[in-house]
C-alpha positions as protocol buffer text, in pm:
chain_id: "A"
residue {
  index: 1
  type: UNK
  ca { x: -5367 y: 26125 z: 8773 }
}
residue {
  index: 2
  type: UNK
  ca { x: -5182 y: 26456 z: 8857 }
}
residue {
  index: 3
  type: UNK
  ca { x: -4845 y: 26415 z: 8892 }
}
residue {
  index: 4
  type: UNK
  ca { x: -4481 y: 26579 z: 8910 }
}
residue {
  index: 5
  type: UNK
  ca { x: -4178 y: 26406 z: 8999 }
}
residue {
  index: 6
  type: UNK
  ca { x: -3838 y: 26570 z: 9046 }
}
residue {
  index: 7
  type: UNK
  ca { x: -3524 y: 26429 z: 8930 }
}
residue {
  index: 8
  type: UNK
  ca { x: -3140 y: 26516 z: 8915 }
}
residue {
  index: 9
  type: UNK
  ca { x: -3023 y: 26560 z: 9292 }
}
residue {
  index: 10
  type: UNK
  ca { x: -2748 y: 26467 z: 9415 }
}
residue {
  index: 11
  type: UNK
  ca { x: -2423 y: 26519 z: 9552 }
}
residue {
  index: 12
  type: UNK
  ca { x: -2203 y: 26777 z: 9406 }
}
residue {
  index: 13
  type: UNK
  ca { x: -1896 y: 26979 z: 9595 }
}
residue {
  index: 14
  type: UNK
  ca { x: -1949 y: 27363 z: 9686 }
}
residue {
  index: 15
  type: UNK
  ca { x: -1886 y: 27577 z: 9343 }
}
residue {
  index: 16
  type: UNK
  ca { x: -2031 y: 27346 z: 9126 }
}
residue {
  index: 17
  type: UNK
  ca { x: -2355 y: 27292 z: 8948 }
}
residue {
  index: 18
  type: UNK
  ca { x: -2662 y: 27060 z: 8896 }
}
residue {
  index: 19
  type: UNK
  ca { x: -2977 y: 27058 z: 8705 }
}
residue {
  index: 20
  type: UNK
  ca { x: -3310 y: 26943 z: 8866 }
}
residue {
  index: 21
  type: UNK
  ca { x: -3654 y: 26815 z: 8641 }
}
residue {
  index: 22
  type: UNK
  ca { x: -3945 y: 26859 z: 8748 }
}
residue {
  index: 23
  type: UNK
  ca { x: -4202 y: 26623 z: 8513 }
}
residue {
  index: 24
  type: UNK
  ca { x: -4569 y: 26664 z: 8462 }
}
residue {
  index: 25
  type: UNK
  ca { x: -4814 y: 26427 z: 8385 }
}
residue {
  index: 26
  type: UNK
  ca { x: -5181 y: 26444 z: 8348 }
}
residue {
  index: 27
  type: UNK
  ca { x: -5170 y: 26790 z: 8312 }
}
residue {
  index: 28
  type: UNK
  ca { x: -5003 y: 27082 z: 8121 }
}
residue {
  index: 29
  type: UNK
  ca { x: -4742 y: 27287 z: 8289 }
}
residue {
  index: 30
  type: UNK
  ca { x: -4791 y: 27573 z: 8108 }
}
residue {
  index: 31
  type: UNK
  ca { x: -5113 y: 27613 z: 8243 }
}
residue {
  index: 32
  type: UNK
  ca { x: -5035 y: 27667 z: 8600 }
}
residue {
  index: 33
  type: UNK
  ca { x: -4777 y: 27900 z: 8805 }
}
residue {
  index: 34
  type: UNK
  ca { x: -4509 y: 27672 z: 8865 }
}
residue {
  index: 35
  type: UNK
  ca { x: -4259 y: 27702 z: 9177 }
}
residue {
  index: 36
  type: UNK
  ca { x: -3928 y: 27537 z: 9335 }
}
residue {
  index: 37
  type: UNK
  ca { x: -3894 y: 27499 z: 9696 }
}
residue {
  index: 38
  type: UNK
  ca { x: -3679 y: 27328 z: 9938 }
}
residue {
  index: 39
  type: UNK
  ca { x: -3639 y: 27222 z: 10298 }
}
residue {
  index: 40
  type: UNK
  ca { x: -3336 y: 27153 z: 10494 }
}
residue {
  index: 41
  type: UNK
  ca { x: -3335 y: 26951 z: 10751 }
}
residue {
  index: 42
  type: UNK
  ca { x: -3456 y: 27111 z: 11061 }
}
residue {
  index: 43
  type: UNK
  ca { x: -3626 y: 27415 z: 10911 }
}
residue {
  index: 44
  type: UNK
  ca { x: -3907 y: 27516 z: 10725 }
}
residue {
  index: 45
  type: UNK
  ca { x: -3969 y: 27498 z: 10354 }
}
residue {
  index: 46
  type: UNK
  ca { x: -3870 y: 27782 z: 10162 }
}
residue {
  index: 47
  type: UNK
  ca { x: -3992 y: 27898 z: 9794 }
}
residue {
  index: 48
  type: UNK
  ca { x: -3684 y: 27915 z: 9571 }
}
residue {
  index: 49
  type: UNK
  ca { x: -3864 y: 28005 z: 9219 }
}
residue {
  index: 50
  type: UNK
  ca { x: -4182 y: 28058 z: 9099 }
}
residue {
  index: 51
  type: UNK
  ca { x: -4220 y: 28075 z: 8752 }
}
residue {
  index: 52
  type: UNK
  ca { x: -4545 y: 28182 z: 8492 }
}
residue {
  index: 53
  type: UNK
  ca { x: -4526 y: 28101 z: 8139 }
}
residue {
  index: 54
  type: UNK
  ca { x: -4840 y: 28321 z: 8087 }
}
residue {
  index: 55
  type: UNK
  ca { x: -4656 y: 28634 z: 8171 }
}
residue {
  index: 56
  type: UNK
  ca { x: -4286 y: 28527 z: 8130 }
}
residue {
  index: 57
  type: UNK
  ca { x: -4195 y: 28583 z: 8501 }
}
residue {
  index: 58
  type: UNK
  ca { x: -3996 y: 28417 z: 8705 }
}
residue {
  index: 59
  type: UNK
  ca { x: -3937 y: 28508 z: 9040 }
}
residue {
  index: 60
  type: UNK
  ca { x: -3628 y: 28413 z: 9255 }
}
residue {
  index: 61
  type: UNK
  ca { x: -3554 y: 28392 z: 9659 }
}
residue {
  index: 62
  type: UNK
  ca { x: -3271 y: 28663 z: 9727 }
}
residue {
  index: 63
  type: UNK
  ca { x: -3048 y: 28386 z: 9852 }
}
residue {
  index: 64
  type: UNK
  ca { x: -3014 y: 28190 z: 9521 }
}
residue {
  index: 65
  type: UNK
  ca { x: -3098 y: 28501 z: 9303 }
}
residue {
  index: 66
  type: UNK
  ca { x: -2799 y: 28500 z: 9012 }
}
residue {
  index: 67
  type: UNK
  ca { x: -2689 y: 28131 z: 9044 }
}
residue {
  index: 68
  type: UNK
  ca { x: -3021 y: 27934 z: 8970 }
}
residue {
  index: 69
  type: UNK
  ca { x: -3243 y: 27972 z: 8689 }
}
residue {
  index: 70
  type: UNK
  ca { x: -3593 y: 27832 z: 8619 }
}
residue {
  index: 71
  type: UNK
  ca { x: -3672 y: 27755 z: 8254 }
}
residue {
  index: 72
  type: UNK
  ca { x: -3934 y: 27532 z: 8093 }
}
residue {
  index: 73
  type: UNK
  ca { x: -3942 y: 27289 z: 7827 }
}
residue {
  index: 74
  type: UNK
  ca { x: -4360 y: 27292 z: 7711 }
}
residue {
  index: 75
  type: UNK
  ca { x: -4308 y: 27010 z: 7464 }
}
residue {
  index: 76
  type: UNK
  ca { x: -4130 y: 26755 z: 7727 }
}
residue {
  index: 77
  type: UNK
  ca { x: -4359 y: 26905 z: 8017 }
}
residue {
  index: 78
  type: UNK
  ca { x: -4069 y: 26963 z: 8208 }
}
residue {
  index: 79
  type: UNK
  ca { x: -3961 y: 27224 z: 8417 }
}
residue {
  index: 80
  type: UNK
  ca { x: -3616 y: 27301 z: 8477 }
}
residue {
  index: 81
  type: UNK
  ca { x: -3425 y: 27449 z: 8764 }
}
residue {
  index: 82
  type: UNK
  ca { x: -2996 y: 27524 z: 8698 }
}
residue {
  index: 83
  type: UNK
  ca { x: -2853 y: 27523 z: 8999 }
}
residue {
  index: 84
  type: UNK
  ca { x: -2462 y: 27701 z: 8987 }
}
residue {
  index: 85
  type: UNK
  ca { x: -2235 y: 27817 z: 9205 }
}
residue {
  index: 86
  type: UNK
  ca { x: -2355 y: 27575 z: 9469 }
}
residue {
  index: 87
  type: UNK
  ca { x: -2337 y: 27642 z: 9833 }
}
residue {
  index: 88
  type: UNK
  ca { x: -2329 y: 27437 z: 10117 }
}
residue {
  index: 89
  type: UNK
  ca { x: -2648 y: 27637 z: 10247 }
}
residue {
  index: 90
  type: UNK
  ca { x: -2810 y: 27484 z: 9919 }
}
residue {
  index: 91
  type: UNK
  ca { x: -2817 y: 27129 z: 10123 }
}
residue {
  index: 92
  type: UNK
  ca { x: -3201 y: 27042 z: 10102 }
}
residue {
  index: 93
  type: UNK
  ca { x: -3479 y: 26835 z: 9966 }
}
residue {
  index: 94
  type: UNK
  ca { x: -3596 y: 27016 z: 9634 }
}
residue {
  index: 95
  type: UNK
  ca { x: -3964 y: 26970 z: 9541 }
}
residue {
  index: 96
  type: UNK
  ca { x: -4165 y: 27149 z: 9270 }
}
residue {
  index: 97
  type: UNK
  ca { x: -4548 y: 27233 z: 9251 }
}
residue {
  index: 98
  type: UNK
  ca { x: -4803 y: 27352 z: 9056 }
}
residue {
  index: 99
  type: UNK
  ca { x: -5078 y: 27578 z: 9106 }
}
residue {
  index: 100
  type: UNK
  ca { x: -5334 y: 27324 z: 9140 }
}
residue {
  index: 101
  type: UNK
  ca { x: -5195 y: 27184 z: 9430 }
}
residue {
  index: 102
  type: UNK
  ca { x: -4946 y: 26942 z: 9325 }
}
residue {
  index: 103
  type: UNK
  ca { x: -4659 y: 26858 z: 9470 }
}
residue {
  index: 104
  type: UNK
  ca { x: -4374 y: 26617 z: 9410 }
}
residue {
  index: 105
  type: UNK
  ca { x: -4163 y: 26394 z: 9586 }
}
residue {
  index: 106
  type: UNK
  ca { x: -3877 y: 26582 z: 9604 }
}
residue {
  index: 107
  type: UNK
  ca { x: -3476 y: 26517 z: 9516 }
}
residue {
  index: 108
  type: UNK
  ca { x: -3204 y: 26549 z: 9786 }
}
residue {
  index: 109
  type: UNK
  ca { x: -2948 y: 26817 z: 9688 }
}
residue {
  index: 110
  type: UNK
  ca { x: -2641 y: 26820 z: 9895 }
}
residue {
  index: 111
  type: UNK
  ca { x: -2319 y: 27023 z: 9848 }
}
residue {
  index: 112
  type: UNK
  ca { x: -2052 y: 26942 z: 10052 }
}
residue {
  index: 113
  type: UNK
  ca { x: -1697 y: 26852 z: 10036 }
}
């Protein structure tokens, strides 16, 4: 069974940080283009990274481009997303997905005060 499910949302004040994982089974990440999106309540989903191992790219969205960074761990399976300098703007439901079509769950990030 293809699967990813995102972890390590939560709640976390505005300047601060948080780390989401994104976990693979039944496939190999670094196969596929992976990417980060979110949705906020009320609007539409949004692509925040999108990352290929093949060629070492990783593309950001201009509105989180120098605070989050995508990274991958091959041997856990696991992609990464560091989320700093948190705004309250970030406030969404995070998912990641693979090239093949799958998609997670998703984790609730919310930054508020």
């Amino acid at each position: 069974q293809l699967q990813l499910v995102e972890s390590g949302g939560g709640l976390v004040q505005p300047g601060g940080s948080l780390t989401l994982s994104c976990a693979a089974s039944g496939f190999i990440l670094d196969y596929y283009i992976i990417g980060w999106f979110r949705q906020a309540p009320g609007k539409e989903r949004e692509g925040v990274s999108c990352d290929s191992s093949r060629d070492g790219s990783t593309y950001y969205a201009d509105s989180v481009k120098g605070r989050f960074t995508a990274s991958r761990d091959n041997a856990k399976n696991t992609l990464y997303l560091q989320m700093n300098s948190l705004k309250p703007e970030d406030t969404a439901l995070y998912y990641c997905a693979a090239s093949q079509g799958s998609w997670g769950q998703g984790t609730q990030v919310t930054v508020s005060s």
